[in-house]
N, C-alpha and C positions, 0 to 999 in steps of 0.2 A: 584521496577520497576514502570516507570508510563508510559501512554498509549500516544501515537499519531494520531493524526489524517491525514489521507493523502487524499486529494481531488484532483484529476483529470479530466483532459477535452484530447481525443486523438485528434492529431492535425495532423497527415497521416495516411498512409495506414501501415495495417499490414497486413504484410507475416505469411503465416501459421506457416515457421519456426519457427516466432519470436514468436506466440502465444504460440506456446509449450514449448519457452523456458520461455517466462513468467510465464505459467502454472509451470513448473519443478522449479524456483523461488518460487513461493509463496507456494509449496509444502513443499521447503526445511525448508525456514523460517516458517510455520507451524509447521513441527518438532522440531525445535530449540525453539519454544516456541517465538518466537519473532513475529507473526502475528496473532492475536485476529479473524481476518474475514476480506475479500476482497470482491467488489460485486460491480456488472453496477447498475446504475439508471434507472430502465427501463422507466422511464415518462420521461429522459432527456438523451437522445441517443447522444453516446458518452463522456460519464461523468459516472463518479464509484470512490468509495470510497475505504479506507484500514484502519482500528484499528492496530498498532505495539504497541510493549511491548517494553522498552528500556531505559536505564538511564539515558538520556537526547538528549535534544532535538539535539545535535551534532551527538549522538549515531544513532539515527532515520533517521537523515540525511544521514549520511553512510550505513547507512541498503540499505537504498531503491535507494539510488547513483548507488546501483549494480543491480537495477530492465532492463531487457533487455530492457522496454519499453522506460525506461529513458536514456539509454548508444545507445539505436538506435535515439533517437530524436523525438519520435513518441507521446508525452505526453506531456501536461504543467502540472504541479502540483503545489500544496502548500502544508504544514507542518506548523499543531501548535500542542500542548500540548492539549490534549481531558481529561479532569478534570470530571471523575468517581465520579459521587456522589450516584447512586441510581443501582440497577441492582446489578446480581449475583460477578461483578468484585467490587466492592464498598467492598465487607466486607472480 
């Protein structure tokens, strides 16, 4: 498996719903093993990060294609390859 990186900037408003359902998302893929850690920038309001686990970068694509935040329109993101060299996931 090798890791991605997912950088985000939210670009409207969320609904509570949609929060919870983004929450029950990155739950799921935590259980599946396919989300390393999810987390806001709190020095850059509106902007958060996401580590996936996934066999390439097409895989990772389709993971997070199914994030509600993405399927509502409420996110710009990018996606590259996050190349583990150091830290507890390196060995």
């Amino acid at each position: 498996m090798r890791y991605f990186l997912v950088e985000l900037t939210v670009t409207g408003t969320i609904a509570e719903a949609t929060l919870i359902a983004q929450r029950a998302f990155l739950q799921k893929m935590t259980e599946e093993g396919r989300l390393v850690l999810a987390g806001s920038l709190p020095d850059r309001p509106g902007r958060g990060a996401a580590i996936l686990r996934a066999g390439s970068l097409e895989e990772a694509r389709a993971i997070y294609s199914e994030a509600p935040f993405v399927k509502a329109g409420l996110i710009d993101w990018m996606l590259g390859e996050f190349k583990v060299t150091y830290g507890y996931a390196a060995q």
